[in-house]
C-alpha positions in Angstrom: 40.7 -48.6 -89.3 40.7 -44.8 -88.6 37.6 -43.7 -89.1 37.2 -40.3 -90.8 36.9 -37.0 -89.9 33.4 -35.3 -91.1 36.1 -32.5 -92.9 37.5 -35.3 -94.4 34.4 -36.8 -95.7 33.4 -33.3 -96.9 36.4 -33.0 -99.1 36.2 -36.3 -100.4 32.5 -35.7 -101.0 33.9 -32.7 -103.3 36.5 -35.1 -105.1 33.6 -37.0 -105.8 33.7 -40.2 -104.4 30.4 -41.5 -104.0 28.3 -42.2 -100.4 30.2 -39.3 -98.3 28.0 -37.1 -98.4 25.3 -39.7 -97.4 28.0 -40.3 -94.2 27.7 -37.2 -93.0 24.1 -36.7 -93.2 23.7 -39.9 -91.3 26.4 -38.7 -88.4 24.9 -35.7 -87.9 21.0 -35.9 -89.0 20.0 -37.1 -85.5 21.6 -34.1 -83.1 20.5 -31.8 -85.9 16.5 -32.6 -86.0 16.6 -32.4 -81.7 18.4 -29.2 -82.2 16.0 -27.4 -84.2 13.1 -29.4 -83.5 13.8 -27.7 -79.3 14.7 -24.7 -81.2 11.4 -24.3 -83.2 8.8 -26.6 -80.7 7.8 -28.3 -84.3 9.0 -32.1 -85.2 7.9 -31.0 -89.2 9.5 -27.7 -89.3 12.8 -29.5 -87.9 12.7 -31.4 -90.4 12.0 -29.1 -92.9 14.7 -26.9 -92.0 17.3 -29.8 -91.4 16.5 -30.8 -95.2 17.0 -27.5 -96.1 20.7 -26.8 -93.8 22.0 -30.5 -96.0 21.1 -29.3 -99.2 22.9 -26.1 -98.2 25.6 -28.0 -96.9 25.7 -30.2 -100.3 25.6 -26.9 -102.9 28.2 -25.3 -100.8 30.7 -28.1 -99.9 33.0 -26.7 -102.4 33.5 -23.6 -100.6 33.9 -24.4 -97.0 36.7 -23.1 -95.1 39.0 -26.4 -94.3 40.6 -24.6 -91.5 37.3 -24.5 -89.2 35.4 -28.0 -88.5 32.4 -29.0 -90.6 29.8 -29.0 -87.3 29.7 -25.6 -86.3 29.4 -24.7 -89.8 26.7 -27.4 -90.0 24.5 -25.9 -87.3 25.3 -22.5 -88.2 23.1 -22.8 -91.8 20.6 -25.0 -89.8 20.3 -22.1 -86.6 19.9 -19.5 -89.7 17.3 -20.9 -91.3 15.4 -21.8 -88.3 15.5 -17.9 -87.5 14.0 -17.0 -90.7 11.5 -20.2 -90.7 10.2 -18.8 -87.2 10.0 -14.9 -88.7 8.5 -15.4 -92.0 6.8 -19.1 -91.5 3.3 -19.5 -93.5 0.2 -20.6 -90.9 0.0 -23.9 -92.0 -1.4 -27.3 -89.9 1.9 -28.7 -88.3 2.2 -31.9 -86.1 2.6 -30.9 -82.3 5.1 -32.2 -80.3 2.8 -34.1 -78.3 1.0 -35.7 -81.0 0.8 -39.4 -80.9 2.2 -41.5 -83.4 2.6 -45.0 -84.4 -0.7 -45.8 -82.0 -4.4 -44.3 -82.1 -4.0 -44.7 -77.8 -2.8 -41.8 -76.0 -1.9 -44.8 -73.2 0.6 -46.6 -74.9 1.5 -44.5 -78.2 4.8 -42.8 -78.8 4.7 -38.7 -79.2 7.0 -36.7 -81.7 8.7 -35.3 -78.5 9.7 -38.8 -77.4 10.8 -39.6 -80.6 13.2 -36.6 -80.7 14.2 -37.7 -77.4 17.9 -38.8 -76.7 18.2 -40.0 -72.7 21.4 -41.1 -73.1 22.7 -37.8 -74.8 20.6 -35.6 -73.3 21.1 -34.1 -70.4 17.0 -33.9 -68.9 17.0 -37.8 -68.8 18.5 -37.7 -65.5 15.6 -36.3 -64.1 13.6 -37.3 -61.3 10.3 -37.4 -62.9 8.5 -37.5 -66.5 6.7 -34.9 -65.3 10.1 -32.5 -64.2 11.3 -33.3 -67.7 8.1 -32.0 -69.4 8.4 -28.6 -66.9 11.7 -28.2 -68.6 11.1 -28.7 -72.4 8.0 -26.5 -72.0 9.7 -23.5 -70.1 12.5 -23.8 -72.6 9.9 -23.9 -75.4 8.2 -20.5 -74.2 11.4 -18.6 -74.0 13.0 -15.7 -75.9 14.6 -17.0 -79.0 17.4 -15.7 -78.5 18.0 -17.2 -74.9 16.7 -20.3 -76.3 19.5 -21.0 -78.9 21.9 -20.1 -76.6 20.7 -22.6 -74.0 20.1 -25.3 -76.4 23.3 -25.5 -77.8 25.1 -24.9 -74.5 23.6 -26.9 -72.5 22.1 -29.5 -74.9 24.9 -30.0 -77.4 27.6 -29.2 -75.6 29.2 -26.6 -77.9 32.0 -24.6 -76.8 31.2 -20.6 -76.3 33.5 -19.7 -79.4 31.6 -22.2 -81.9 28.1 -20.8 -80.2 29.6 -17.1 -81.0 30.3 -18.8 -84.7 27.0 -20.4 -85.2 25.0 -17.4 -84.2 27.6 -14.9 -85.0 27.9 -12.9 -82.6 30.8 -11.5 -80.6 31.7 -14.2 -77.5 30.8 -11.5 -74.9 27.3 -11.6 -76.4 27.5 -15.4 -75.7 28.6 -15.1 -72.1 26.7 -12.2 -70.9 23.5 -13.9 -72.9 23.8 -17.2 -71.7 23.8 -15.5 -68.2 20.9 -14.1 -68.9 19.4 -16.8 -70.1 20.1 -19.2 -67.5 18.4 -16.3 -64.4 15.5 -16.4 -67.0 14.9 -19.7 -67.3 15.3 -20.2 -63.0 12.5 -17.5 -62.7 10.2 -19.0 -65.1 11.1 -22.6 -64.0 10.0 -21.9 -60.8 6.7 -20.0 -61.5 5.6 -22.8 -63.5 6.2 -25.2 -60.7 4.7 -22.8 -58.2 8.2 -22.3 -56.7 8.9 -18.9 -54.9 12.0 -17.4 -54.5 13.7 -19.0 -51.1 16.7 -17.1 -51.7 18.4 -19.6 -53.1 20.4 -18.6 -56.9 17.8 -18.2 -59.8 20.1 -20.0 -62.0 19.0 -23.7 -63.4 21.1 -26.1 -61.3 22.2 -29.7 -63.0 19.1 -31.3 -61.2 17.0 -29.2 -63.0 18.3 -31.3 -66.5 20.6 -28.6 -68.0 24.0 -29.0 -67.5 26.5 -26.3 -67.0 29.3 -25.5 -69.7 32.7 -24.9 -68.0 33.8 -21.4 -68.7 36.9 -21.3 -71.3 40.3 -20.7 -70.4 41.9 -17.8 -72.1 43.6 -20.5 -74.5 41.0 -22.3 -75.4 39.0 -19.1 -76.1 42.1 -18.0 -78.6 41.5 -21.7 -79.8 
């Protein structure tokens, strides 16, 4: 049995046959929480917000564009509202990353951030250490916002440059020349906060450091 594409269930959601909708909040509601919860450094704003992008998603399933595909579209509500949560968010008691839950020991309990945490989808389990992949998420944490959401949805989600121009909507340029950017910033401030000098050796993150590289677009897929 062919199973069905997410626009499909989104249209069939709109002809009103029941549990689609329910579908697609259960394919996507995992990537979606790590996204913004590495976008925002909060496990309950993430969610939050990721609440917020479904219902979104559910008033205006009528109106999507069946000529583009539903994820992009998806994360595009979600990275907008995570924007505005971060400008305009009230100073309210929120649940750190590193809390423990489950467990009153720090020893053995699990934290929010391990939770989040998808090793075999994500690219900083191949890491050498625990303590590498804590370097990463916190240098990634204390970035720009800008270069942030670039990064995380490059390098994290694997999106294609044209759906990252869609999502933040912007021109593509403004994705490449950005995530360039991005990438030297996040090699200078990786290696200050492992006490790491410049050697001469390219700024850039390299796939040891847990963030892997995007291949540049060909000209077709870019007209894609």
């Amino acid at each position: 049995m062919t199973t069905p594409s997410d626009e499909q269930l989104l249209a069939e959601h709109v002809e009103g046959l029941p549990d689609r909708f329910e579908l697609l909040v259960r394919r996507h509601s995992q990537e979606l929480y790590r996204f913004l919860a590495r976008f925002t450094g909060s496990g309950t704003l993430a969610e939050d917000i990721a609440q917020d992008a479904f219902l979104q998603v559910h008033l205006a399933a009528s109106s999507f564009d069946p000529s583009r595909r539903f994820k992009p579209w998806l994360f595009t509500i979600a990275a907008n509202k995570a924007r505005d949560a971060l400008r305009s968010r009230a100073r309210r008691p929120e649940v750190p990353l590193d809390a423990h839950v489950g467990s009153s020991d720090e020893e053995s309990g699990q934290t929010f951030r391990d939770f989040m945490a998808d090793n075999a989808a994500d690219p900083v389990g191949s890491l050498e250490s625990v303590e590498e992949r804590e370097q990463v998420r916190s240098v990634l944490n204390r970035m720009p916002d800008h270069y942030r959401e670039v990064l995380v949805l490059s390098y994290y989600h694997q999106f294609p440059y044209k759906e990252i121009a869609d999502i933040l909507n912007v021109p593509l340029g403004t994705v490449k020349s950005r995530l360039h950017s991005a990438v030297a910033h996040f090699g200078r401030a990786y290696k200050i906060a492992t006490g790491k000098r410049s050697t001469g050796e390219p700024e850039g993150p390299p796939t040891s450091r847990g963030l892997r590289v995007v291949p540049e677009p060909t000209d077709r897929q870019e007209r894609a």
